[in-house]
N, C-alpha and C positions, 0 to 999 in steps of 0.2 A: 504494500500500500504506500503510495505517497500525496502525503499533506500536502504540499505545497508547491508549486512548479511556476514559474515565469515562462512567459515564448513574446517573444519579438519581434518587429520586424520595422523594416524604415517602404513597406508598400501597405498602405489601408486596404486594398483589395485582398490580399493575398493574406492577411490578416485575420480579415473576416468570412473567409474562407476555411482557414485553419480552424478558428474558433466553434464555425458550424459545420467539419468534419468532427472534431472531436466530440461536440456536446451532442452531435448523432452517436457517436460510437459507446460515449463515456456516462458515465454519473458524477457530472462535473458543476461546482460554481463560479463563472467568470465572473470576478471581482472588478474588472475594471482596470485601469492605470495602477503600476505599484507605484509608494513612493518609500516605502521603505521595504527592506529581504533581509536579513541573515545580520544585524547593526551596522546596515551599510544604507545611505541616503540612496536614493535613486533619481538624477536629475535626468528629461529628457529636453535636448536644445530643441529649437524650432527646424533645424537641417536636420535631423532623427538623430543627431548623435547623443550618446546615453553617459552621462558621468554617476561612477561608486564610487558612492565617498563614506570613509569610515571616523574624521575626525572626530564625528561625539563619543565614539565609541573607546578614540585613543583617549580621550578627555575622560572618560567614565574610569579607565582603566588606573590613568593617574590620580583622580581624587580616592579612589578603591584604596590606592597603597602607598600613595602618599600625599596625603590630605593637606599637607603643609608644604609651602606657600600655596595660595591657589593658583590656579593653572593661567591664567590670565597677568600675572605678576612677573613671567619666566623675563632674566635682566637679558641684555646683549650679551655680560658677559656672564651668564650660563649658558646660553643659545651657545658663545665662543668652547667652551669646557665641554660641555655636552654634544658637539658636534656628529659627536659618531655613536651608531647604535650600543658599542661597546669600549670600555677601557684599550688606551692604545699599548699595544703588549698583550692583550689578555688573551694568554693560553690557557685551555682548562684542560688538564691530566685528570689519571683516576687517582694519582696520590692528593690530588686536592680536595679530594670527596669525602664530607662526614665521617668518620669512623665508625661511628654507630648513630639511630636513631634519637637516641638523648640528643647526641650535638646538633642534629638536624633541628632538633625541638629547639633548644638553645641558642640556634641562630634566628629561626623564625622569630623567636620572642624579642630577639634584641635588636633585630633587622623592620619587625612590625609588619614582615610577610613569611607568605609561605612560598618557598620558590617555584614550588610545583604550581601554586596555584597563577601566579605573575605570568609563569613560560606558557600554563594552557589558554590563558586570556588572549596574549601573545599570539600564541596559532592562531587563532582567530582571528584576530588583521591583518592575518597575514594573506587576508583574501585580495585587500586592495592596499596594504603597503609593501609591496613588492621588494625596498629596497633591504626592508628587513629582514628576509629569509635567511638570511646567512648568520647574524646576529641568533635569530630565535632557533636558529636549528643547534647553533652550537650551546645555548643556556639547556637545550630540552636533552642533550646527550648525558647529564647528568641531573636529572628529573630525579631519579630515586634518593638519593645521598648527596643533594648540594652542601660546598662546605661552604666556607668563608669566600675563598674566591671568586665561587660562583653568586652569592649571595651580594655581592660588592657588587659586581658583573650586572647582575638582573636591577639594583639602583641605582647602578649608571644610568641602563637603555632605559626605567623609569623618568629617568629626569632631563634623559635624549627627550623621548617620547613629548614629555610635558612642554619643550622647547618646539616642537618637531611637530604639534598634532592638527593643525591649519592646510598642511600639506600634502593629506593620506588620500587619495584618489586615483582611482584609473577611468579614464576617456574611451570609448566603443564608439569610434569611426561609424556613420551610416554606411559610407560606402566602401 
């Protein structure tokens, strides 16, 4: 079964075509125009071209887990610090990982996340922030046992992010 589906098109004919193939075939409700899918904006231009955009989403993510400053505050020179998704250097080893789940617990507490929960968010924009795949794939390779470094790591791209979250979109060309 599936909930939810979008279909597109930049021809109205061809369109409403589809719409009345399916709703012959299917037990379906067209809703109409999306304007929002998956915490991603849905703008269509007036040329059919369709922008996702997930900056409220990156906005939600940063007050979630780091509620202080607000996100509207970010100075030049944090935007300048935070430029990149991650610390410059940051290698993550498996000798950098937790040793056990106490310290996992003991970092969360004193870090005021859980990293697991930061890197799953994270997947999740990663539908229209593209630039960040390489950032979130390397914080999620140590999902089970983040230590300290990883922990460091994931409040970097937090506070990348909170600098960074005006900019989260991809553009769908009509033609």
């Amino acid at each position: 079964a599936v909930d939810d589906q979008l279909h597109m098109s930049n021809c109205d004919d061809m369109r409403k075509q589809f719409e009345k193939d399916v709703s012959t075939n299917f037990d379906v409700e067209l809703m109409g125009q999306a304007h929002w899918c998956l915490q991603a904006r849905i703008t269509q231009h007036a040329n059919f071209d369709m922008t996702l955009d997930q900056s409220r989403y990156a906005a939600l993510i940063c007050n979630r887990f780091t509620p202080s400053p607000p996100i509207d505050t970010a100075t030049p020179e944090d935007c300048e610090t935070y430029k990149r998704p991650l610390p410059d250097g940051f290698i993550a080893t498996k000798e950098d990982q937790a040793k056990d789940m106490f310290e996992v617990k003991r970092l969360a507490d004193e870090f005021g996340f859980k990293c697991s929960s930061v890197v799953g968010m994270l997947i999740f924009s990663m539908n229209t922030f593209i630039y960040l795949h390489f950032g979130i794939r390397k914080l999620a390779k140590f999902n089970t046992r983040p230590g300290r470094k990883h922990c460091e790591a994931a409040a970097h791209f937090l506070r990348h992010l909170r600098c960074n979250t005006r900019c989260g979109g991809l553009r769908y060309c009509a033609n």
